[in-house]
C-alpha positions as CSV (number, residue, x, y, z in Angstrom):
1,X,-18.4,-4.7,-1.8
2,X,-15.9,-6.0,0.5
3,X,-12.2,-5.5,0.6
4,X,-10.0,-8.4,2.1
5,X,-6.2,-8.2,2.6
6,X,-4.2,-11.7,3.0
7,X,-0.9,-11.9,4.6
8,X,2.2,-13.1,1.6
9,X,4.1,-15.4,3.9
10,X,3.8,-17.3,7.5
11,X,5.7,-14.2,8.9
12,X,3.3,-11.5,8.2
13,X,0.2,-10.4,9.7
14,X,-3.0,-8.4,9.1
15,X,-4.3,-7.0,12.4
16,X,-3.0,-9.8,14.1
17,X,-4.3,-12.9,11.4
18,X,-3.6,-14.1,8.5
19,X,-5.9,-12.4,6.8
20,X,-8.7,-9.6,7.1
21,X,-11.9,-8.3,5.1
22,X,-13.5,-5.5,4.7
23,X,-16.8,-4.3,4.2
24,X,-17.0,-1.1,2.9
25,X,-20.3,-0.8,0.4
26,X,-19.6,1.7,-2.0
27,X,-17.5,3.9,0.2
28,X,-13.9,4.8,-0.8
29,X,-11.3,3.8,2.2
30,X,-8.6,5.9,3.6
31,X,-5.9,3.1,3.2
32,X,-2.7,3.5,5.3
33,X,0.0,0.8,5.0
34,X,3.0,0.4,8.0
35,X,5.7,-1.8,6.8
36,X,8.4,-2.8,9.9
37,X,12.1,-2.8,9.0
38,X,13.5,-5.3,6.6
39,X,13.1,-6.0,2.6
40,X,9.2,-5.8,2.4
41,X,7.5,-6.7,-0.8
42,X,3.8,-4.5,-1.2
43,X,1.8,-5.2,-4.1
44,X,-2.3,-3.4,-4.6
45,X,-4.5,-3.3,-7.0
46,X,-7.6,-2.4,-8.4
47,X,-8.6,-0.8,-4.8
48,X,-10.8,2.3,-5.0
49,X,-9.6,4.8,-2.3
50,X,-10.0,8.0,-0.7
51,X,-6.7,8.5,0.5
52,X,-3.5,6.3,0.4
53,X,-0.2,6.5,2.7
54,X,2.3,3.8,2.2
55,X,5.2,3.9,4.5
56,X,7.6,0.9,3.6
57,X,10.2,1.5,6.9
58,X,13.7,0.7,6.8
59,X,15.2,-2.1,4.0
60,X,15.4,-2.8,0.2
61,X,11.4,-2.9,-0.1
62,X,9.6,-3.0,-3.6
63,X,6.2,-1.4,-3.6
64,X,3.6,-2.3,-6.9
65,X,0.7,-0.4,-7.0
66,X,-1.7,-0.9,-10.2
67,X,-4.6,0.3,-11.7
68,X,-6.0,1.4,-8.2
69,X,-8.0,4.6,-8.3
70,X,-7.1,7.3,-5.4
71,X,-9.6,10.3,-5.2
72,X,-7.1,12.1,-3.4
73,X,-3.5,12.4,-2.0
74,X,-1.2,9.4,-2.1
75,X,2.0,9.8,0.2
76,X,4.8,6.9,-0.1
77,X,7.7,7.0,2.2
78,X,10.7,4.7,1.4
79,X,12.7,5.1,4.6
80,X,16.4,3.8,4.4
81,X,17.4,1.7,1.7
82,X,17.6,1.0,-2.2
83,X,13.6,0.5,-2.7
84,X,11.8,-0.1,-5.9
85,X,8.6,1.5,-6.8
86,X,6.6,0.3,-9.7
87,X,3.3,2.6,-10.6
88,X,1.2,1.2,-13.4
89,X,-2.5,2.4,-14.5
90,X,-3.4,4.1,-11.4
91,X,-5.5,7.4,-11.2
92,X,-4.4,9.7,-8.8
93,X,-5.7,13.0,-7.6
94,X,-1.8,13.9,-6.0
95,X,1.4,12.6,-5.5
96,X,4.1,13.0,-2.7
97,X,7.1,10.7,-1.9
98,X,10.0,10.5,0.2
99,X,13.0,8.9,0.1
100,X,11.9,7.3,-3.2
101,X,15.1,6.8,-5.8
């Protein structure tokens, strides 16, 4: 199985590219996403994963994460702003957020 991740707009980049992929067999990732300042928009789904951090910086960001299957911890941190945080079908082993409304 493979696990490809494609940039939302011209301004955004996945280890420097438009887009990267993943090949990961069977084998759950540790996924860590590092937004920059500034109104991000996140959206993930269906990914099967070991571990998940999502740290969305500074700005009015709005994260969506559905029916993705964590094994074990997921951390989001907001940072500063009014963010938005959808959760919808996922599994979870445990949950922690900061500076989430």
């Amino acid at each position: 199985a493979s696990v490809t991740v494609t940039a939302g707009d011209a301004f955004t980049t996945v280890n420097g590219q438009t887009s990267g992929t993943l090949d990961v067999g069977i084998e759950r990732l540790n996924t860590n996403v590092q937004m920059g300042a500034g109104s991000d928009v996140v959206s993930i789904s269906s990914l099967y994963a070991k571990g998940m951090i999502v740290n969305l910086a500074d700005g009015d960001d709005t994260l969506t994460l559905s029916y993705n299957s964590i094994l074990n911890q997921l951390i989001i941190d907001g940072g500063t702003g009014f963010d938005t945080v959808t959760l919808t079908g996922n599994s979870v082993g445990s949950q922690s957020m900061t500076n989430v409304p």
